[in-house]
C-alpha positions in Angstrom: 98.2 82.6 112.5 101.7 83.9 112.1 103.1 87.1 113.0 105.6 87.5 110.2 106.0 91.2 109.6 107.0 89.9 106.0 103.2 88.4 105.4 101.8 91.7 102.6 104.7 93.6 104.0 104.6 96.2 100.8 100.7 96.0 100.8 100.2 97.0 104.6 103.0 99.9 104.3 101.1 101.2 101.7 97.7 100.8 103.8 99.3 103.1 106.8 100.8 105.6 104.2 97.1 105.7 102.7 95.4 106.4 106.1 98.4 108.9 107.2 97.0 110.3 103.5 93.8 110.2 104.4 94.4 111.7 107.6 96.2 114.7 106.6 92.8 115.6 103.4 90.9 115.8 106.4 88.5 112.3 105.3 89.5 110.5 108.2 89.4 111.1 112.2 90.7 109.1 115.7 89.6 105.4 114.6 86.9 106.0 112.5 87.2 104.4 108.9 89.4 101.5 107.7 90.8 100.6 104.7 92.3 97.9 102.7 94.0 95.8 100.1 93.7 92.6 98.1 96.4 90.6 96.9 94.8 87.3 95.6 93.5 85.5 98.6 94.8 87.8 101.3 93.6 90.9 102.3 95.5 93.8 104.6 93.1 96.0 106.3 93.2 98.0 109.5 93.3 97.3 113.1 90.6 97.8 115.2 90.8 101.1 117.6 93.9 102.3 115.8 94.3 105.6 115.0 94.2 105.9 111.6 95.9 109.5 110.8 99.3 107.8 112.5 98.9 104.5 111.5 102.4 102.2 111.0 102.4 99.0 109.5 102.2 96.7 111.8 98.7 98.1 112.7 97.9 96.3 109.8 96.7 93.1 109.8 96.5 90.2 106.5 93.0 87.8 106.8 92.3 85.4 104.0 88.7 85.9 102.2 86.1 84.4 105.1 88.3 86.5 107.4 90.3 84.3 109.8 93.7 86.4 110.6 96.8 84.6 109.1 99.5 87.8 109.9 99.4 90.7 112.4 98.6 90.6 116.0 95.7 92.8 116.2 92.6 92.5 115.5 90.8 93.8 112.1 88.1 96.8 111.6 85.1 95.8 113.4 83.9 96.2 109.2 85.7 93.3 108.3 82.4 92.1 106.8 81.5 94.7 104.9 85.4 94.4 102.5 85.1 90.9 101.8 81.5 91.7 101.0 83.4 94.0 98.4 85.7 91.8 97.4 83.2 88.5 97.0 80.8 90.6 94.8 82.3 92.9 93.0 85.9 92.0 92.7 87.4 94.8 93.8 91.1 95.9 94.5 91.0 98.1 97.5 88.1 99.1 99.7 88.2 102.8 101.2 85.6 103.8 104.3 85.8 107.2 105.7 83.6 109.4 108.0 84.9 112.2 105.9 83.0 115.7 106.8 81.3 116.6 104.3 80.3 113.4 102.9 78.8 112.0 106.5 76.8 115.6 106.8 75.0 114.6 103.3 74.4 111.1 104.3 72.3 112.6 107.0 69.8 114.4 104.7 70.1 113.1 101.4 68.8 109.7 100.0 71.0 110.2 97.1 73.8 112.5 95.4 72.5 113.5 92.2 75.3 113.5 89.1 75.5 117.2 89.9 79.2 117.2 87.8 80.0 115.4 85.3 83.2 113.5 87.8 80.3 111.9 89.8 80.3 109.6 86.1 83.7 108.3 87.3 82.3 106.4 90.1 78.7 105.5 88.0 77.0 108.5 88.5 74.2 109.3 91.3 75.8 107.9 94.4 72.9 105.9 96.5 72.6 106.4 100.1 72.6 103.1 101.8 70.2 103.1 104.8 71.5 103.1 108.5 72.3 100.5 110.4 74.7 99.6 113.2 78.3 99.5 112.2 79.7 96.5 112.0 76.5 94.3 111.4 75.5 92.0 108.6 72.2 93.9 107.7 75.3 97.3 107.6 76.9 95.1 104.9 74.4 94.0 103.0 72.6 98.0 102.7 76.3 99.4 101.9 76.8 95.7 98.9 73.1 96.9 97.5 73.6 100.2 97.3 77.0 100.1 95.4 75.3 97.5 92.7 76.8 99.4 89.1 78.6 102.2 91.5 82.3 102.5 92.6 81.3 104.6 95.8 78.3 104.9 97.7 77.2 107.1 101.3 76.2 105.4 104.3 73.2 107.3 106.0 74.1 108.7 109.4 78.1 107.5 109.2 80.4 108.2 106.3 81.3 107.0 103.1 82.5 103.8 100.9 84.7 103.6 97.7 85.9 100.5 95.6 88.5 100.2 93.0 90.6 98.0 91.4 94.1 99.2 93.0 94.4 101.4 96.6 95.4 104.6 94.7 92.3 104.2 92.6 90.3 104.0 95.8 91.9 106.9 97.7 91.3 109.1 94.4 87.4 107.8 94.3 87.2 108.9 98.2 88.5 111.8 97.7 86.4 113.3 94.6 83.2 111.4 96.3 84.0 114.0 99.5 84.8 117.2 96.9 81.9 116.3 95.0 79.7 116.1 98.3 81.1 119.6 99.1 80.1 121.1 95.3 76.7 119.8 96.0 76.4 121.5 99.7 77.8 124.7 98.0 75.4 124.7 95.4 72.2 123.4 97.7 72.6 126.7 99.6 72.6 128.9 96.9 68.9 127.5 95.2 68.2 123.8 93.4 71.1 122.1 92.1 71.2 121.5 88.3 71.3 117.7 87.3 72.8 116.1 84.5 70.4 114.7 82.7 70.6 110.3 81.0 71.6 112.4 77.8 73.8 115.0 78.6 75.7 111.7 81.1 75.6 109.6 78.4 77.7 112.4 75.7 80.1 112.7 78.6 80.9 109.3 78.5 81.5 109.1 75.0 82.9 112.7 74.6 85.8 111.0 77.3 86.3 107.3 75.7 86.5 109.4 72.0 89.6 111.9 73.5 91.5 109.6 76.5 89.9 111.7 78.8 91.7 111.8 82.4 94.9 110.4 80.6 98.0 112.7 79.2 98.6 112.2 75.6 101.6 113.4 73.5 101.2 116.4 71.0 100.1 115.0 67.4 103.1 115.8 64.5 101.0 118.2 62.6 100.1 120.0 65.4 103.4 120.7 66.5 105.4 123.8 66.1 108.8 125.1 66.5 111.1 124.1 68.9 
């Protein structure tokens, strides 16, 4: 193991400023949650016990792929399990856990989050809630692995929430419309039955978004512009 501060140096900067983020929307609390990074075979992911809304860099610490600490002096997230799990079946970029409010109180009640709006299609649609068990353990990680199977983002019954993408922004953005979307659905829960979208109406989303960019600005086309 070394202690190099220059080991990921850019990658666990921008794994504090993500929790300091994450911290300030609310999502995360004291040291509950982690997050981190990939960059090839080394991963930067947060220290055990460290409070997450303050977190500096060097409460960081780099592991390679079956764990074993090769930079930092602290240890990793007691869920250090559960992101390689991420990363060794599903390839992802980033991992983002949070007990985030609104998003834990659903995870208590709901065995799912029905595609309520059509955003829920950006992390697959109907986010599965992966049944409880103590953090930290094996049978944890293999209920979270399961449930995310075709989904960026899945709820963790009785603890929080789990997002996946292919870079750390991408992964912030997924925790943070998982928790808005978790809030839409309480909102709309205590006013009678949520609406669902149904296979159909998902599926001419999907294509109504790949035919027009969706989610991506575009310049104005030359006949349509006017004057200037």
């Amino acid at each position: 193991m070394t202690d190099s501060s220059s080991a990921l140096g850019e990658e666990r900067a921008a794994v504090a400023a993500v929790c300091r983020r994450l911290g300030a929307e609310g999502l995360l609390i004291g040291t509950a949650g982690n997050v981190s990074v990939r960059a090839g075979e080394r991963v930067a992911i947060t220290a055990t016990g460290a409070a997450l809304a303050g977190l500096t860099p060097d409460q960081v610490t780099v592991v390679d792929l079956d764990g074993k600490v090769v930079a930092g002096t602290l240890r990793p997230t007691s869920e250090l399990d559960l992101h390689l799990g991420v990363y060794h079946r599903y390839g992802a970029g980033a991992v983002v856990h949070t007990h985030a409010p609104m998003a834990t109180a659903l995870s208590c009640v709901l065995d799912e989050l029905p595609c309520v709006h059509y955003q829920l299609l950006t992390l697959g649609g109907t986010v599965r809630v992966a049944p409880y068990a103590t953090f930290g353990t094996p049978e944890l990680a293999e209920s979270v692995l399961a449930a995310l199977e075709g989904r960026s983002a899945a709820l963790m019954a009785n603890h929080g929430s789990l997002t996946h993408a292919p870079t750390l922004d991408k992964a912030v953005e997924h925790a943070l419309l998982l928790e808005w979307a978790c809030g839409v659905y309480q909102r709309a829960a205590a006013l009678g039955p949520p609406r669902v979208l149904d296979e159909q109406q998902q599926l001419a989303v999907i294509e109504a978004a790949l035919a027009r960019n969706y989610g991506t600005t575009q310049p104005v086309p030359p006949e349509q512009e006017g004057p200037r």
